[in-house]
C-alpha positions in Angstrom: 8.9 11.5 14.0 10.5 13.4 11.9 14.4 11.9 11.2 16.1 10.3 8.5 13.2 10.4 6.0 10.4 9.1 8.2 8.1 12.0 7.7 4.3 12.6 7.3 5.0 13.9 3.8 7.0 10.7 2.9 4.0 9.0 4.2 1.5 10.7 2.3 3.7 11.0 -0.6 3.3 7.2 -0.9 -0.4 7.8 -0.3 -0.8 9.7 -3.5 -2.0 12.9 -1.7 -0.8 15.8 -0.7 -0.2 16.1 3.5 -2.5 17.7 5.6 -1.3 20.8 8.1 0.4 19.5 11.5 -2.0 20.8 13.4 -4.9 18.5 11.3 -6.1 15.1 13.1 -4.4 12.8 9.8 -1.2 14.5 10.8 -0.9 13.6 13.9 -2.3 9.7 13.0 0.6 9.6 10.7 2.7 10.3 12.8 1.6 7.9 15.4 1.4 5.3 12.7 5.1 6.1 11.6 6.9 6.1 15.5 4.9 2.8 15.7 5.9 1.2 12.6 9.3 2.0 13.2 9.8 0.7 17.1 7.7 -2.3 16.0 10.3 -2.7 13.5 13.4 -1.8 15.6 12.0 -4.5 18.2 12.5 -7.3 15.2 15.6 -6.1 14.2 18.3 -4.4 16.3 18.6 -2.2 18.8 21.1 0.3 18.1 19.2 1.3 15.4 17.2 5.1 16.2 14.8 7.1 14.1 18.2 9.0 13.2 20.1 6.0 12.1 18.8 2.9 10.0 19.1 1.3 7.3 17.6 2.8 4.5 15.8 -0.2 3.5 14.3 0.5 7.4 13.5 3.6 6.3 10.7 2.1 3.2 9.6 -0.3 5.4 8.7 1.7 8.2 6.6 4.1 5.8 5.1 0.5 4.0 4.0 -0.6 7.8 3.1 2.9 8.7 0.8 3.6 5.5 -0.7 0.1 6.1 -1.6 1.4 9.9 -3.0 4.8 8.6 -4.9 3.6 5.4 -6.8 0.9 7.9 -6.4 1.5 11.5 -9.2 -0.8 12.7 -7.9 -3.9 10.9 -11.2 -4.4 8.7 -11.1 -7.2 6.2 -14.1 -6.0 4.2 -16.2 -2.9 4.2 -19.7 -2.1 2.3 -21.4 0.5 1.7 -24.9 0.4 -0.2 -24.4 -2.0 -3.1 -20.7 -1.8 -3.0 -18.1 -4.1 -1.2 -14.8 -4.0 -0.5 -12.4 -7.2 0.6 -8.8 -7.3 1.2 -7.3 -10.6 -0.1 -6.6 -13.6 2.5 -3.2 -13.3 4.0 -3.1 -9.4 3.4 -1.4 -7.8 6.2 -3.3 -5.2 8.6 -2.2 -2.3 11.0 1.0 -3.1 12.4 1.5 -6.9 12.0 4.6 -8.0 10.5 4.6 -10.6 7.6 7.0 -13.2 7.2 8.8 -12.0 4.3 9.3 -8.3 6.6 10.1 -10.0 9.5 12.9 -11.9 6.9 14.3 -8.7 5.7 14.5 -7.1 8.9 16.3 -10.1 10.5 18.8 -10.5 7.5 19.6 -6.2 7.5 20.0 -6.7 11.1 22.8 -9.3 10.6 20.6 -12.0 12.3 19.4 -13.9 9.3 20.9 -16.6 7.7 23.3 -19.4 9.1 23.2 -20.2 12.5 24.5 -23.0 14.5 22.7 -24.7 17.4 24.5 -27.8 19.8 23.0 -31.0 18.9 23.2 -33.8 21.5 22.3 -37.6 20.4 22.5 -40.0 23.1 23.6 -43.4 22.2 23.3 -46.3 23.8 27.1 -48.8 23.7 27.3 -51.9 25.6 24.9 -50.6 27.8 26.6 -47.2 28.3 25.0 -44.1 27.7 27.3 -41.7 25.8 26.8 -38.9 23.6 28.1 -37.4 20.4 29.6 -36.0 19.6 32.3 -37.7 21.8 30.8 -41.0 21.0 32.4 -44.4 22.4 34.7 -46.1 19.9 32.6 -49.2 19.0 29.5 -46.7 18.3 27.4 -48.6 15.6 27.8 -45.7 13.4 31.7 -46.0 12.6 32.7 -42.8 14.1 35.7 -44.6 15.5 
């Protein structure tokens, strides 16, 4: 995957190295890792968008996600080696799972965030008549006469 910014070198750029050739094995897990990132991504949010066409903010998620994947594609919490050990911090995310602060942002650039209004039904009981509100009966006990 290659469009709109969502290349192996934007991914390894962020990884503080340089990218390997595209026929090399790491080329072709970043690139893997990126098309993931981004259709996990384009799942949460909204459909018309395409490797092509995003929002940029898409765009520096995807790669966040995607070097997330690449940098620990097993999902370990903690490694060792000899004497040393290595944990990630409770609550950090791994591979492909979306936190609730990405799955936030993608939601609100989607337009899908924010307000949203849902029917409410009470049921009240008048005089031994069931009614409902929000057409409630005229002697309902809570004044809405």
């Amino acid at each position: 995957m290659t469009a709109a910014g969502l290349t192996v070198d934007a991914l390894f750029a962020r990884l503080g190295r340089p990218a390997p050739e595209p026929d090399a094995p790491d080329w072709a897990r970043a690139s893997a890792a990126i098309e993931d990132a981004f259709w996990v991504i384009r799942a949460q949010g909204h459909p018309a968008w395409s490797p092509e066409r995003h929002p940029p903010v898409i765009r520096t998620l995807a790669l966040a996600v995607a070097e997330r994947r690449f940098r620990n594609p097993e999902g370990y919490v903690q490694e060792q080696a000899g004497e040393v050990s290595y944990r990630m911090a409770d609550g950090t995310p791994v591979g492909l799972a979306l936190t609730r602060g990405e799955v936030a942002l993608i939601e609100r650039v989607a337009g899908r965030g924010g307000l949203r209004s849902v029917q409410a039904r009470r049921e009240v009981a008048s005089r031994g008549m069931r009614t409902g509100y929000p057409f409630p009966s005229p002697e309902d006990s809570w004044g809405a006469a």
